[in-house]
N, C-alpha and C positions, 0 to 999 in steps of 0.2 A: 510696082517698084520704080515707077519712070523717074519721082524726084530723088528717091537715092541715086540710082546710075546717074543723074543727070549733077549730081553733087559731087558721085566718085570721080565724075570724069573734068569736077573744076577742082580738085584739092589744092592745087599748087594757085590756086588763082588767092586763094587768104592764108597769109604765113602769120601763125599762133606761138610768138614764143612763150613756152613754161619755164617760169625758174626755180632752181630748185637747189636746196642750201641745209647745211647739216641741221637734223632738228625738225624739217616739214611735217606737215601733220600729211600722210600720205592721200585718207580721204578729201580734203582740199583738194588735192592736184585730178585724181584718179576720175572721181565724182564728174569736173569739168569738161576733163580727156576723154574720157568716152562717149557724153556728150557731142563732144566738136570733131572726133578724131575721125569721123565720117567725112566729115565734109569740109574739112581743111588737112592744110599743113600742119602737123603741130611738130616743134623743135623740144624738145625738152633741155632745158640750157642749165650750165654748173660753169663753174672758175675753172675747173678743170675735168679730163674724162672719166676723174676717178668715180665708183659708184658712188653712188650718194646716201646715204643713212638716214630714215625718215626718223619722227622719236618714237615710231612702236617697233624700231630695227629692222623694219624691212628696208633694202635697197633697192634701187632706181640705177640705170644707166642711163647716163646723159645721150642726147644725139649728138649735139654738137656745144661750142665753149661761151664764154662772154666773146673771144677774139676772132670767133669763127663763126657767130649766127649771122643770118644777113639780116641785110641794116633795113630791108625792106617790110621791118614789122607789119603787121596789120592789128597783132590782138597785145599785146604784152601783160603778161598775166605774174601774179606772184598768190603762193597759196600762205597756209599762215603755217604756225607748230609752235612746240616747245624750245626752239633754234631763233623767232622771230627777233628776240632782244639784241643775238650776236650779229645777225645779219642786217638791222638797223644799222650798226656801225660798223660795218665789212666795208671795208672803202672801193672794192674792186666790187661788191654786188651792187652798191650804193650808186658807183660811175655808169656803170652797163644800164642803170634803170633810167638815168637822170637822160643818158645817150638816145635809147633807144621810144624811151617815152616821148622826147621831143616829137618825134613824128610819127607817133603809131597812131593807127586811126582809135584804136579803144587801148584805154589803162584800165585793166581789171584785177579784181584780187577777191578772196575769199578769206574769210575767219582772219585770223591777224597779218593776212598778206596787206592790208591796207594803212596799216603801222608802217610796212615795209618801203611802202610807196611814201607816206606822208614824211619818212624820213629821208626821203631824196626828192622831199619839193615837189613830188607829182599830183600832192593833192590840197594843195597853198587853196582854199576859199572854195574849194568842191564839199558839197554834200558827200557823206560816206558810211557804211556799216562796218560792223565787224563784230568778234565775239563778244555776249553780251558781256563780258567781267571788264571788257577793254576799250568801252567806249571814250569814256572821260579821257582818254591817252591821245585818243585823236584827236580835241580840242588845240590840247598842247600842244602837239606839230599844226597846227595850223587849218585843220579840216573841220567840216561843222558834222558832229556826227547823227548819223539818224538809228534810231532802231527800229529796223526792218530788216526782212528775209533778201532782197533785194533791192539797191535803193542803185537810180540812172540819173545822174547830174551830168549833161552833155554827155560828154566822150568818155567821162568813169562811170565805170560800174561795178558796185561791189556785193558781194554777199554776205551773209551771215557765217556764221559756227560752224565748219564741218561737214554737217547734211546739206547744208544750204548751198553747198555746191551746185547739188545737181538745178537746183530751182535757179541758181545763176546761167549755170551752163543753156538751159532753155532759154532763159532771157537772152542770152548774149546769140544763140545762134538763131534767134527770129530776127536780131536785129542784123547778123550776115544775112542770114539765107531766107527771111520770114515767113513767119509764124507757121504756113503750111508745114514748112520743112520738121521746123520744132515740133511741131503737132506729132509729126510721124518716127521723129525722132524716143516723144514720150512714150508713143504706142509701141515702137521696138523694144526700148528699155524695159517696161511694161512698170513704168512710175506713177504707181497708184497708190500713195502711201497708206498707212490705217497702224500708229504705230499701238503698242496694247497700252501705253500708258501718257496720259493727258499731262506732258511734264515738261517740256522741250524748253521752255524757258520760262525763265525766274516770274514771272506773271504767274500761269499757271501752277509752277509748281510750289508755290507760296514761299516761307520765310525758311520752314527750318530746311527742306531739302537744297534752297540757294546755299544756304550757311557750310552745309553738309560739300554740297560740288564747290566751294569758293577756297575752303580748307583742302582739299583736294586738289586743287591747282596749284598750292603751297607757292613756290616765289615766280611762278611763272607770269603772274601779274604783275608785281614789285618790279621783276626785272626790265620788261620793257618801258614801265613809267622811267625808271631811274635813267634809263636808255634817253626817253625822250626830254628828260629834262638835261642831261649833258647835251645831246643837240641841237636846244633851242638855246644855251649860254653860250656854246661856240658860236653858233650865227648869232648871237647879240653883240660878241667881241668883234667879231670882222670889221 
């Protein structure tokens, strides 16, 4: 266990902030966290310290605020949920990302955390993933989007949908602590998936079951396009 102890005893040496905003989809944030939560700092950051409300109702306490994280990011992280559309135009989550992304060494995000970033300029001409119903949104803010489970364009790195957390969270902590550490990280977790059904995305699970989960997301789609195209008229008028 020498590169765990030898990780517990650097945690403060890579500070992770997590953001987190009404509406997150909680596996996003959870998935990466326990991932990382070995072998860094992780803040889990809100507007304020009130709990936070994910959209399947479970709550989160924050660590600490947008006014009280330290400015010494290393990872800046945002997850996606059913909250993503309000939070694109949250002006106090929007300033905190625009601040602290300047200088983190990684801007990462999972499932529609990357809408989150692309609507405060963090991901202007970066390669980026996100859930599959949402990629075309990304174009609109500005970002070229990919569809993959993890896609690394320099210093972004994003993930897919959800599950695709954890597949991020590995990626992102070989590229801290590498590969060995992730390696033994998987082996803790014991992330071995084998899920019973061959369906994970619209590929596979052909036309009518997409139609079926696409009705099923009802305006959760609608809302952050509509999101991003008042964003891109504001910055056309400046």
């Amino acid at each position: 266990m020498e590169i765990i102890s030898d990780s517990f005893s650097q945690t403060r040496d890579i500070n992770v902030a997590m953001v987190m905003f009404p509406g997150f989809t909680l596996l996003d944030l959870v998935g990466p966290q326990t991932t990382l939560s070995f072998h860094t700092k992780v803040h889990l950051v809100a507007e304020t310290m009130d709990p936070v409300a994910s959209d399947s109702g479970a709550q989160l306490l924050p660590t600490c605020t947008f006014a009280t994280c330290p400015t010494d990011v290393d990872v800046l992280f945002v997850p996606g949920g059913f909250g993503t559309a309000d939070a694109m135009e949250h002006e106090a989550t929007i300033s905190f990302l625009r601040d602290r992304g300047a200088t983190a060494r990684f801007v990462a995000s999972v499932c529609t955390g990357s809408l989150i970033q692309a609507a405060a300029g963090l991901l202007d001409g970066y390669e980026a993933t996100t859930y599959w119903a949402h990629l075309d949104i990304l174009k609109i803010l500005g970002a070229k989007p990919v569809q993959q489970r993890v896609v690394i364009d320099r210093n972004r790195i994003s993930g897919g949908g959800v599950t695709a957390g954890i597949d991020f969270g590995l990626s992102l902590l070989a590229a801290l602590r590498g590969e060995e550490t992730a390696q033994v990280m998987q082996l803790l977790m014991e992330y071995d998936p084998a899920p019973p059904f061959n369906c994970g995305t619209p590929a596979s699970a052909g036309s009518a079951l997409t139609v079926l989960a696409t009705a099923a997301l009802g305006d959760a789609i609608e809302k952050p396009r509509a999101a991003a195209r008042r964003i891109r008229e504001r910055e056309s008028i400046r």
